[in-house]
Residue frames relative to the residue before (quaternion, step in Angstrom):
aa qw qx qy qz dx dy dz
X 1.0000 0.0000 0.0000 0.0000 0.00 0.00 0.00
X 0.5511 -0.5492 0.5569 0.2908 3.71 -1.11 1.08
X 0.5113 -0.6302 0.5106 0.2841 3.70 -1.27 0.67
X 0.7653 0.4978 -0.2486 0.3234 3.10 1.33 -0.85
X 0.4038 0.6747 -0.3766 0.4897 3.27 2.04 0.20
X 0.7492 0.5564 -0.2291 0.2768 3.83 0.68 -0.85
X 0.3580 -0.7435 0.4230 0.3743 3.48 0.31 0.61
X 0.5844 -0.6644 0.3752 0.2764 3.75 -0.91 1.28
X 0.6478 -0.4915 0.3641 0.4541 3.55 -1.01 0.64
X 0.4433 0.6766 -0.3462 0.4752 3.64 1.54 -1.33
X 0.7614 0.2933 -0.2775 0.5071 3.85 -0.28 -1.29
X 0.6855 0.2832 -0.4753 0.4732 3.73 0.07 -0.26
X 0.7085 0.2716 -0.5758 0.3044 3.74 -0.11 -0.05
X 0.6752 0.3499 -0.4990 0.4156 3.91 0.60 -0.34
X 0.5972 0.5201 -0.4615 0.3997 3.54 0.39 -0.43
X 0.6677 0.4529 -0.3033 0.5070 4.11 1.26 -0.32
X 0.4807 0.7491 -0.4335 0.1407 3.50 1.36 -1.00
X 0.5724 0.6364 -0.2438 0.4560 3.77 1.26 -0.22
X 0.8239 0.0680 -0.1194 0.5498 3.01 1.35 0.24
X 0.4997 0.7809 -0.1475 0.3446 3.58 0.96 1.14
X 0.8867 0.2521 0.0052 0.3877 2.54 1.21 -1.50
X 0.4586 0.8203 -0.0525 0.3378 3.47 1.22 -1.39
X 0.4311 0.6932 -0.5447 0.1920 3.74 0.58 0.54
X 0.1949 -0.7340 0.6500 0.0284 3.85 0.05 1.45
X 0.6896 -0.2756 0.4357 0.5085 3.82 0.05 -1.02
X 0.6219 -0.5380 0.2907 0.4892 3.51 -1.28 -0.18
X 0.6265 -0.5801 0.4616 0.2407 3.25 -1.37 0.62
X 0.0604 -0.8869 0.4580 0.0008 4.09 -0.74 1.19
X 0.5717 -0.7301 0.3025 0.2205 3.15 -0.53 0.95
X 0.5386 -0.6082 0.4194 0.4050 3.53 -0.61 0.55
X 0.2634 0.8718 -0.4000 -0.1029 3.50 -0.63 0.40
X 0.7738 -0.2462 0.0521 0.5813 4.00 -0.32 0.62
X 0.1274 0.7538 -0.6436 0.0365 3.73 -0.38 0.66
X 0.6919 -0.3797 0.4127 0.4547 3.61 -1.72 -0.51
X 0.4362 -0.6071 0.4173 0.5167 3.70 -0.37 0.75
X 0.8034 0.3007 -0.3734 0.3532 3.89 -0.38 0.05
X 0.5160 0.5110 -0.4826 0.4897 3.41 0.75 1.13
X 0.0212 0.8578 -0.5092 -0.0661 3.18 -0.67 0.25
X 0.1307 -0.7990 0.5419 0.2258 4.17 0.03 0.53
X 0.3577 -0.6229 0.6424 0.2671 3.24 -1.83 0.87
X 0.8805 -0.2319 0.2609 0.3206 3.46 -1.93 -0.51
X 0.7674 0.2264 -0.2845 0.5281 3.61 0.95 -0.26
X 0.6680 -0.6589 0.1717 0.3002 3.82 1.72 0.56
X 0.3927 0.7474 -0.4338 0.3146 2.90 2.14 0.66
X 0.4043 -0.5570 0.6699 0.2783 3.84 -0.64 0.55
X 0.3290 0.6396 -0.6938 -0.0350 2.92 -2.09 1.45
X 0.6675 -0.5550 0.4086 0.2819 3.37 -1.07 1.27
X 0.2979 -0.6914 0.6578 -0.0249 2.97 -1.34 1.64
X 0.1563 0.8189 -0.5115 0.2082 3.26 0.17 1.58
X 0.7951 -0.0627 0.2100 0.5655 3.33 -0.08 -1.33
X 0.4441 -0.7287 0.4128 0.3183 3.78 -0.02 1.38
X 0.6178 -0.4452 0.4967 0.4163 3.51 -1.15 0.58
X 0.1456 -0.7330 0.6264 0.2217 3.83 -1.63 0.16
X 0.7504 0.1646 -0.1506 0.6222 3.34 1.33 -0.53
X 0.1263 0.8118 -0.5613 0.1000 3.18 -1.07 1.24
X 0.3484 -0.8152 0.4626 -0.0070 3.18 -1.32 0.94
X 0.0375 0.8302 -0.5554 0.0307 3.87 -0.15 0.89
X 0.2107 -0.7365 0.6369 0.0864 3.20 -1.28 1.26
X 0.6779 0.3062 -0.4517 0.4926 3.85 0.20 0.89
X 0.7232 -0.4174 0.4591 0.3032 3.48 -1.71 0.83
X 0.7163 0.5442 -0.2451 0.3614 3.57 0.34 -1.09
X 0.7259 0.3607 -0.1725 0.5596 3.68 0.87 -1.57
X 0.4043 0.7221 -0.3833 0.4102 3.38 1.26 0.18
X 0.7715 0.3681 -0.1450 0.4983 3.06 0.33 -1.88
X 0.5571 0.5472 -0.4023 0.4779 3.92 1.38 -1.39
X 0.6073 0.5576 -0.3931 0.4071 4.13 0.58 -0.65
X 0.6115 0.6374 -0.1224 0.4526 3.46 1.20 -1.04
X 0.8097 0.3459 -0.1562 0.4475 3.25 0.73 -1.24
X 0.8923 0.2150 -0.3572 0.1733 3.00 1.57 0.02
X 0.7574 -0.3841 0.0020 0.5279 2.68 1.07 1.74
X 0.5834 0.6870 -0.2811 0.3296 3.51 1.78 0.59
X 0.1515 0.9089 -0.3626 0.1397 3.45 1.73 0.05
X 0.7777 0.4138 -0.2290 0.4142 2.85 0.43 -1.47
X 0.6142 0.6091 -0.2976 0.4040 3.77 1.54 0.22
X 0.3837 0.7900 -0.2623 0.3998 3.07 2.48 -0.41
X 0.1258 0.8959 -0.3993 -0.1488 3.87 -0.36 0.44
X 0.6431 0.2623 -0.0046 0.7194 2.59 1.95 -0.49
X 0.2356 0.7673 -0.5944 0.0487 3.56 -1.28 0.58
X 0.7179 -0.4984 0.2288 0.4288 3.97 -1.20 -0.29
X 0.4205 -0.5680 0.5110 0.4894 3.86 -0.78 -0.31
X 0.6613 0.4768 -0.2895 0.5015 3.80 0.81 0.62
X 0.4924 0.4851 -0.3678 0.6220 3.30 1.59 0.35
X 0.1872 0.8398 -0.4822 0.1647 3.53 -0.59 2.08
X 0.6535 0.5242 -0.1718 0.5183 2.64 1.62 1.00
X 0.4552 -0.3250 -0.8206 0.1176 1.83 -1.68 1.78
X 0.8008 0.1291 0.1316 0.5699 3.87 -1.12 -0.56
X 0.7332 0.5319 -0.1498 0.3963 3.00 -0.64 -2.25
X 0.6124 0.4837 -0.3719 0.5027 4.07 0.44 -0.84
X 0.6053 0.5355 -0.3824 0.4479 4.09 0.72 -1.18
X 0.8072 0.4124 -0.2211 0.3599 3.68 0.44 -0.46
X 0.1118 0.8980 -0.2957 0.3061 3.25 1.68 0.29
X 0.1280 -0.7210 0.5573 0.3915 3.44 -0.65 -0.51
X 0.2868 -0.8539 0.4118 0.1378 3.53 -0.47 1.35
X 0.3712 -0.7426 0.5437 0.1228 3.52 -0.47 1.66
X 0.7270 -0.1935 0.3047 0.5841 4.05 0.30 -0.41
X 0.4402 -0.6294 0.4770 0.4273 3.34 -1.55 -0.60
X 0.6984 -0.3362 0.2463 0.5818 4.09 -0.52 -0.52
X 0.6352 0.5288 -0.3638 0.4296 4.01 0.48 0.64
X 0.7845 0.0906 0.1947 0.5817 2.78 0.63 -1.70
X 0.1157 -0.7423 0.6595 -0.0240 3.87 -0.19 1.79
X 0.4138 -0.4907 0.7359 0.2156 3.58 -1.89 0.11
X 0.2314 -0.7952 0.5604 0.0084 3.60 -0.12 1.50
X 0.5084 0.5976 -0.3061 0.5391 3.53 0.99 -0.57
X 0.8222 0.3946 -0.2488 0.3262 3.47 0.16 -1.24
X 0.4379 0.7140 -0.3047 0.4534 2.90 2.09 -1.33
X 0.7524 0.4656 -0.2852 0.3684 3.72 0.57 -1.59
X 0.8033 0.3847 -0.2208 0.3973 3.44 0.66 -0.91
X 0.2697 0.7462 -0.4306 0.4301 3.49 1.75 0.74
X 0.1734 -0.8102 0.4955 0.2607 3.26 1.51 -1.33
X 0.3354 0.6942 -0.6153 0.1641 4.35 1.53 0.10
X 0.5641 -0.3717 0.7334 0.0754 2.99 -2.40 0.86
X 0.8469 -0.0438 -0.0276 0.5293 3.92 0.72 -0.67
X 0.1440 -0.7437 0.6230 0.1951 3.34 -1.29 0.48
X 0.1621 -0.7269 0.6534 0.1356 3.81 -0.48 0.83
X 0.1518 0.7060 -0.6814 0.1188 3.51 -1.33 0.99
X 0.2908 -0.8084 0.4613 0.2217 3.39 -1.38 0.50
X 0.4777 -0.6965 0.3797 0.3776 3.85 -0.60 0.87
X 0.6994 0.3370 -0.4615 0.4293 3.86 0.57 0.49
X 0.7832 0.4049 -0.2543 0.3975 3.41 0.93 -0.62
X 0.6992 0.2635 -0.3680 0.5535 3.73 0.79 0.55
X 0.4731 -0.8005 0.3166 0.1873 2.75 -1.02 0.49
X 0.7142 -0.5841 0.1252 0.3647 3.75 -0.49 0.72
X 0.6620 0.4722 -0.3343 0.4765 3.03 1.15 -0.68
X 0.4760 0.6406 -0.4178 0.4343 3.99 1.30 -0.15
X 0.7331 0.3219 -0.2972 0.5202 3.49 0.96 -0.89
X 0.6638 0.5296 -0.4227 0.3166 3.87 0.52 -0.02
X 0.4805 0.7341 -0.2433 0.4136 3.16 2.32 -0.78
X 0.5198 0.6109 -0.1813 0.5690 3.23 1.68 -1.83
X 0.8340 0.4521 -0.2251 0.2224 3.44 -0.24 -0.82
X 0.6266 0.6043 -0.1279 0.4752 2.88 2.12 -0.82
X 0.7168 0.3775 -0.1970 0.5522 2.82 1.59 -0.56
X 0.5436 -0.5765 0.3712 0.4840 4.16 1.67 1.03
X 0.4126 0.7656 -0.4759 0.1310 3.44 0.37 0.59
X 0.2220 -0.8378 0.4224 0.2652 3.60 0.44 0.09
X 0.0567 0.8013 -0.5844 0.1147 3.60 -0.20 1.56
X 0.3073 -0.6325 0.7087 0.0565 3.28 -1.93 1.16
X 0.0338 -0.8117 0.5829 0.0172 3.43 -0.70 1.26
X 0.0235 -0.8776 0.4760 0.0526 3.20 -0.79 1.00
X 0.3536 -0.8654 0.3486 0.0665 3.89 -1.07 0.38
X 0.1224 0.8385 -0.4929 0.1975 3.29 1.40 1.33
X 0.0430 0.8104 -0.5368 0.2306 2.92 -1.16 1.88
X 0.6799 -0.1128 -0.1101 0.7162 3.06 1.63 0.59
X 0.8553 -0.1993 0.1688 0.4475 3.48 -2.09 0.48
X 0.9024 0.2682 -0.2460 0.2307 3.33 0.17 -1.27
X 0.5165 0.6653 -0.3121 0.4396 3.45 1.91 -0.23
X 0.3353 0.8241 -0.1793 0.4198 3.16 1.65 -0.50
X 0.7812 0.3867 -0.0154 0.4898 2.80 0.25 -2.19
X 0.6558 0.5213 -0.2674 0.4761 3.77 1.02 -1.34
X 0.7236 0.4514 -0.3746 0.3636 3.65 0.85 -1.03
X 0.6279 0.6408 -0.3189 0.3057 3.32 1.28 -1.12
X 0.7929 0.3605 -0.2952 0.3928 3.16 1.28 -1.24
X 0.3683 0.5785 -0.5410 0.4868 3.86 1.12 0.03
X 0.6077 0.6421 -0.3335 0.3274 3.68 0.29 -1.03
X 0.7562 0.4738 -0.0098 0.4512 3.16 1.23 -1.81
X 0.5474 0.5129 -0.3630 0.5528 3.07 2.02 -0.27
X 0.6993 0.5368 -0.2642 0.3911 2.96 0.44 -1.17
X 0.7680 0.2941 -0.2155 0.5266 4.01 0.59 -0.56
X 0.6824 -0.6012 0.2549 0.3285 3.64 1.18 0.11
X 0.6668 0.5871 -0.1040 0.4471 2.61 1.28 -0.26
X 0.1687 0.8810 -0.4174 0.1454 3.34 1.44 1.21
X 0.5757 0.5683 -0.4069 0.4244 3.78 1.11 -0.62
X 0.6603 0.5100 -0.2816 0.4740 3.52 0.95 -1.02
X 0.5870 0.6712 -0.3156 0.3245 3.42 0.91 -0.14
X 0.6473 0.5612 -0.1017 0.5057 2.69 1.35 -1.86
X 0.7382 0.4374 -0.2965 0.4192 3.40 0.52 -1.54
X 0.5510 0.4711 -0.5039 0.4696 3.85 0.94 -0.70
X 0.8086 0.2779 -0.3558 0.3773 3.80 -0.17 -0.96
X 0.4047 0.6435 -0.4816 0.4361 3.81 0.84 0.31
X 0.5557 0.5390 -0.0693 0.6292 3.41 1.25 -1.10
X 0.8132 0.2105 -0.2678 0.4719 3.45 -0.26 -0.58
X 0.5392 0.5888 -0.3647 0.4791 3.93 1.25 -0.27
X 0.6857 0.4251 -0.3251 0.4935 3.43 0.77 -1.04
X 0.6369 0.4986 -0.3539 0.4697 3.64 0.77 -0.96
X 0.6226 0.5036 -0.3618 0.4773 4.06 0.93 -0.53
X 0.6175 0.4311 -0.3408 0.5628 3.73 0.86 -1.30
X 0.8357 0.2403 -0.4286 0.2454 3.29 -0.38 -0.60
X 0.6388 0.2587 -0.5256 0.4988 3.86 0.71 0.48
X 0.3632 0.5891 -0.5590 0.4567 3.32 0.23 1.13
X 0.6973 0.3837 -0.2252 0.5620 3.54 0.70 -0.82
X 0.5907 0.5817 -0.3936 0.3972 3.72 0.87 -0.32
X 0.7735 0.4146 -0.0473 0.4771 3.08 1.23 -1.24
X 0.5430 0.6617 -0.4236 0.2962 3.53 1.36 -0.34
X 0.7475 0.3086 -0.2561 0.5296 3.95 -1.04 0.47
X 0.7739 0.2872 -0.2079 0.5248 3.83 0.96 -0.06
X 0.5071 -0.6319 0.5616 0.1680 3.35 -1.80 0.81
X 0.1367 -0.7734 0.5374 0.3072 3.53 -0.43 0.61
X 0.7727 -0.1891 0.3068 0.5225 3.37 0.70 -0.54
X 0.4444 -0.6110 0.5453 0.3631 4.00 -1.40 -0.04
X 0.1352 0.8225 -0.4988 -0.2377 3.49 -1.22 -0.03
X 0.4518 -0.6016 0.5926 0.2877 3.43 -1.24 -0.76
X 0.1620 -0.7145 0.6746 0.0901 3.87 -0.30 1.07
X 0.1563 0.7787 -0.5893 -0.1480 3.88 -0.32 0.40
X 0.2876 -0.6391 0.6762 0.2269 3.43 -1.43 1.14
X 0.8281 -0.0817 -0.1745 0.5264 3.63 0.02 -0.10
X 0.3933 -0.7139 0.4713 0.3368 3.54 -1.78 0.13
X 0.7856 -0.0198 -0.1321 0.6042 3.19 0.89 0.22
X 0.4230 -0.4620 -0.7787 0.0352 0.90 -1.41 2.00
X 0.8816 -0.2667 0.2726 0.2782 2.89 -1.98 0.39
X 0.5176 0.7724 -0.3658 0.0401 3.90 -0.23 0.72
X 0.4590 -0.8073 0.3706 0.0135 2.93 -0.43 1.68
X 0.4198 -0.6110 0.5961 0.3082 3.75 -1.19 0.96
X 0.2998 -0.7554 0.5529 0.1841 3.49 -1.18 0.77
X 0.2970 -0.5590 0.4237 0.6479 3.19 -0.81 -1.30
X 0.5613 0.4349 -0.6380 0.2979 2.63 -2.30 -0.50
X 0.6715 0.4694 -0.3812 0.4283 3.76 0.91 0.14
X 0.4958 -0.6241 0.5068 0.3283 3.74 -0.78 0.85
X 0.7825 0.3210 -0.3973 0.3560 3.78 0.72 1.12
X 0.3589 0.5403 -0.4946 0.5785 2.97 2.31 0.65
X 0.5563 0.6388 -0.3919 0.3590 3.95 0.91 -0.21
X 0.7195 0.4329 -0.3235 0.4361 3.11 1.04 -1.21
X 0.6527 0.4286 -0.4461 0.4374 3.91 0.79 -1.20
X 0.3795 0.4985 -0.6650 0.4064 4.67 0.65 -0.18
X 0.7594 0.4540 -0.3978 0.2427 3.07 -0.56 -2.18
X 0.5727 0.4186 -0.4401 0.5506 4.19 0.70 -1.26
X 0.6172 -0.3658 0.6425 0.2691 3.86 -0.41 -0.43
X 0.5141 0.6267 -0.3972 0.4303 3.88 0.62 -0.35
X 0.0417 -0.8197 0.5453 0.1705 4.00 -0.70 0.62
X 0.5297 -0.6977 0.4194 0.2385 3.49 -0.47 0.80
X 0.1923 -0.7811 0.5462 0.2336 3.36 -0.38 0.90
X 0.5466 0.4134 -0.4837 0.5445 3.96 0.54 0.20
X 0.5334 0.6424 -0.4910 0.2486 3.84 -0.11 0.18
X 0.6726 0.4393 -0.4381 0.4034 3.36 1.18 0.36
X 0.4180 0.7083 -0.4400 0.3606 3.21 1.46 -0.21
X 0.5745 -0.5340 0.5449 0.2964 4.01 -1.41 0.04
X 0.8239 0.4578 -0.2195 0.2518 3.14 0.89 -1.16
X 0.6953 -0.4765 0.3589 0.4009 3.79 -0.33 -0.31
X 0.7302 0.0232 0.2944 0.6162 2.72 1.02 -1.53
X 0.0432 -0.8003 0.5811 -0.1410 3.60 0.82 1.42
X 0.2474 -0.7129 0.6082 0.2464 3.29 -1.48 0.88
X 0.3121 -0.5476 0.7113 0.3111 4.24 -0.61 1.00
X 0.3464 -0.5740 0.7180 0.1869 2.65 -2.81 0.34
X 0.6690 -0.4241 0.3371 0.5089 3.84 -0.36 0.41
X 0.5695 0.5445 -0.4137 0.4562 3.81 0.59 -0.78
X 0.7148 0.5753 -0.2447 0.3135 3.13 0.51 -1.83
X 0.5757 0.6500 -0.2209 0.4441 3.65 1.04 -1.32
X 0.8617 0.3286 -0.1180 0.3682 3.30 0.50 -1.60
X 0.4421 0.7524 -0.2791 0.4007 3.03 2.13 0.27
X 0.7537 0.4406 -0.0698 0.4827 2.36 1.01 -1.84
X 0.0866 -0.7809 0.6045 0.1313 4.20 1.64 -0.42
X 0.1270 -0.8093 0.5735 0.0033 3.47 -0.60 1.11
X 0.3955 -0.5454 0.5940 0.4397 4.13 -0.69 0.94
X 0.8649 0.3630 0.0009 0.3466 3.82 -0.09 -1.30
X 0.0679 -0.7701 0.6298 0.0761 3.98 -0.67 0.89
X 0.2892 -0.8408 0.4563 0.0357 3.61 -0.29 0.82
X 0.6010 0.7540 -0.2549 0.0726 3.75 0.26 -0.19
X 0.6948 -0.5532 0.1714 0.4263 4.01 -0.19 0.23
X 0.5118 -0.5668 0.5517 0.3353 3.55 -0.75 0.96
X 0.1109 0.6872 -0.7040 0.1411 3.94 -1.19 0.84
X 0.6261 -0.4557 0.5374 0.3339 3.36 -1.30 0.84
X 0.8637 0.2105 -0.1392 0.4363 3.33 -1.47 0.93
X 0.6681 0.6157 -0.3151 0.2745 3.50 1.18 -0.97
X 0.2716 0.8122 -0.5156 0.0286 4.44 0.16 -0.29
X 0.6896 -0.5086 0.2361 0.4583 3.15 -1.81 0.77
X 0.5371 0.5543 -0.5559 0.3087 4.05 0.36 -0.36
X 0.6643 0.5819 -0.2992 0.3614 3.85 0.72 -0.81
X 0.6391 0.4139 -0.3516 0.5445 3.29 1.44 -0.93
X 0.6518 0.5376 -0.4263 0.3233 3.67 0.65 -1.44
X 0.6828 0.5140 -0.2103 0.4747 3.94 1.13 -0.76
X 0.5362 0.7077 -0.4184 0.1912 3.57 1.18 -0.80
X 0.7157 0.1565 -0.0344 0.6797 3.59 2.13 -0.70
X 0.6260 -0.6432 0.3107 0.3130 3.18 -0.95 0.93
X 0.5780 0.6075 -0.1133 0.5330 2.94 1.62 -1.42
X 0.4971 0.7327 -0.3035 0.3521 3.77 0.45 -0.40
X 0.6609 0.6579 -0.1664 0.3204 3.07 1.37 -1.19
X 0.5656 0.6145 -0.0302 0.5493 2.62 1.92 -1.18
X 0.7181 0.5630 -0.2855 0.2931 3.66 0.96 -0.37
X 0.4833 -0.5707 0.4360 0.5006 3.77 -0.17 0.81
X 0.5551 0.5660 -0.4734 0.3839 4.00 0.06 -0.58
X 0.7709 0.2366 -0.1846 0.5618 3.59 0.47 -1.55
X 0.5405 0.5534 -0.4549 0.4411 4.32 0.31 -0.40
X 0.7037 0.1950 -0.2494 0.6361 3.80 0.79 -0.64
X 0.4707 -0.6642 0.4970 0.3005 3.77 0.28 0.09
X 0.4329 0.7414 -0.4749 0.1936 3.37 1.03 0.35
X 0.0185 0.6976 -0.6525 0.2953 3.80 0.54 1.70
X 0.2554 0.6595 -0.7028 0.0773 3.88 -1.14 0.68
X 0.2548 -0.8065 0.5335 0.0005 2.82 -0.93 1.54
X 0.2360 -0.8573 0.4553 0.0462 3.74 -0.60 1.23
X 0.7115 -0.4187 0.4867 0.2858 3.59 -1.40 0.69
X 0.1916 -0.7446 0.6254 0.1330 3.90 -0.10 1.00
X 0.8680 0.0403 -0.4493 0.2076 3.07 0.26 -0.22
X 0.4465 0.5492 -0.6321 0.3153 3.76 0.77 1.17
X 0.6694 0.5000 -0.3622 0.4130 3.65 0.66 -0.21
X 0.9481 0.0228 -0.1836 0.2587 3.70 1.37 -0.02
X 0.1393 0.7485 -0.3903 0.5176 1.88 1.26 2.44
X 0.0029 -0.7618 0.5871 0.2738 3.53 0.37 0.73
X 0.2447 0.7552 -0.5810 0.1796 3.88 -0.64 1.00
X 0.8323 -0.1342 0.3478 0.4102 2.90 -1.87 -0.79
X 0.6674 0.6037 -0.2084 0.3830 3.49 0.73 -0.66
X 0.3362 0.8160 -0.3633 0.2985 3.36 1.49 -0.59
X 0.7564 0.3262 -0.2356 0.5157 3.45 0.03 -0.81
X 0.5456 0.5559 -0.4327 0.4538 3.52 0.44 -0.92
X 0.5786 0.5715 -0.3674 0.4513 3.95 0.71 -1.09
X 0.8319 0.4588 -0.1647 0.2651 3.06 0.08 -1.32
X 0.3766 0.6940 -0.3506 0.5036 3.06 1.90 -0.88
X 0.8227 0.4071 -0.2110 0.3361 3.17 0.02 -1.97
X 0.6697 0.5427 -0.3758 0.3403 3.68 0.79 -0.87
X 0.4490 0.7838 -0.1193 0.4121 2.89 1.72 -1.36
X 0.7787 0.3165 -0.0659 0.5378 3.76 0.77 -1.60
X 0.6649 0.4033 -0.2977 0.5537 3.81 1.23 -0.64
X 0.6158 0.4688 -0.4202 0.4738 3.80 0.91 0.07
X 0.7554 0.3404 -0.1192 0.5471 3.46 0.49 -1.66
């Protein structure tokens, strides 16, 4: 495979920055409060009073989740990685998820900061705080954290019916390729995040979730890690039905089918079964979820 075919160590960390970085402390569970309190991801308590008017989100995800529910037009600030939908590109752009303009942040004048506890980094939210900001940190990491952040999200901007009814909607759309797939194997696969070297979505990640729900078993899912790097041995061991991996400029199935000699030889490439996915619906834990699955769902079955 050409170097220029591989997507740069650079695009996999911002394209990963959702899930990386963030180590605030441990992470607490919502639990029974007064109905107008509500606690984010590290268990601070904030009053559900009067919805935020000006608000500001430094990850791609709470972006679009601001969007969907019908709160945009409350958006004043956001990242230079927040491209979605459209309407997000015109933002005013505060930094990306590392490195914010604190200054600009101040003279924004938000009522809320939205941030997420893996993808920024800690010392952004202690920076924020020093300076009287009022931040909501959240920690979507799979289907169902998702669903919890979105609807806290929807509390919090008013906009709790719209919440509900979206993930009512996005549940039925999940169950019902669930029932397609129940009692049957679709096949093995590989999710690669990079090709060389060799790294592989695990689980416990909200994109080993999506390839279950298709019926698809991950062949990195015994590993510990998140993101485990295989050796070439390992790969040709394991002979995946199914290569998973991000659409990139320049990138196509001849580059992957060539990326190892040995490859050639895998059911994945012998049936062409290469499907290349939308980086950022597949690593985004967001609103978008289901839509993902759809698609994997419709390019498998």
């Amino acid at each position: 495979m050409q170097s220029e075919t591989i997507p740069s160590a650079k695009y996999i960390l911002f394209l990963f920055l959702t899930l990386i970085a963030f180590s605030c402390g441990k992470q607490l569970k919502e639990k029974p409060d007064k109905k107008n309190f509500i606690t984010d991801a590290l268990g601070n308590k904030f009053e559900l009073s009067q919805p935020p008017e000006r608000i500001i989100t430094l990850a791609p995800n709470l972006t679009e989740m601001v969007f969907e529910l019908g709160a945009g037009e409350k958006l004043v600030g956001n990242t230079l990685f927040c491209n979605y939908p459209d309407e997000a590109k015109s933002v005013e752009k505060i930094g990306d998820m590392l490195t914010v303009d604190y200054e600009k942040i101040v003279t924004l004048h938000p009522d809320l900061i939205f941030i997420t506890k893996e993808g920024n980094k800690k010392n952004i939210y202690q920076k924020l705080i020093s300076l009287k900001q009022k931040v909501f940190v959240s920690d979507p990491k799979s289907y169902a954290d998702i669903k919890e952040t979105f609807l806290k999200m929807g509390k919090i901007l008013g906009e709790e019916q719209t919440a509900l009814q979206k993930i009512k909607a996005w549940d039925r759309l999940i169950d019902s390729v669930k029932n397609e797939v129940k009692n049957s194997t679709t096949g093995s696969v590989m999710f690669l995040v990079s090709v060389k070297p060799i790294m592989l979505a695990g689980k416990n990640t909200f994109i080993d979730e999506i390839l279950s729900i298709c019926g698809l078993q991950n062949i990195a899912d015994s590993s510990r890690l998140r993101y485990p790097v295989f050796s070439r041995e390992e790969i040709v061991k394991k002979n995946p039905d199914y290569i998973i991996l991000f659409a990139s400029k320049n990138l196509k199935a001849e580059n992957v089918k060539n990326a190892y000699p040995e490859w050639k030889e895998l059911n994945a490439v012998k049936n062409n079964n290469i499907i290349f996915v939308d980086p950022d619906l597949f690593a985004r834990p967001g609103p978008r979820f289901a839509k993902a699955v759809e698609f994997l769902f419709n390019s498998v079955h």
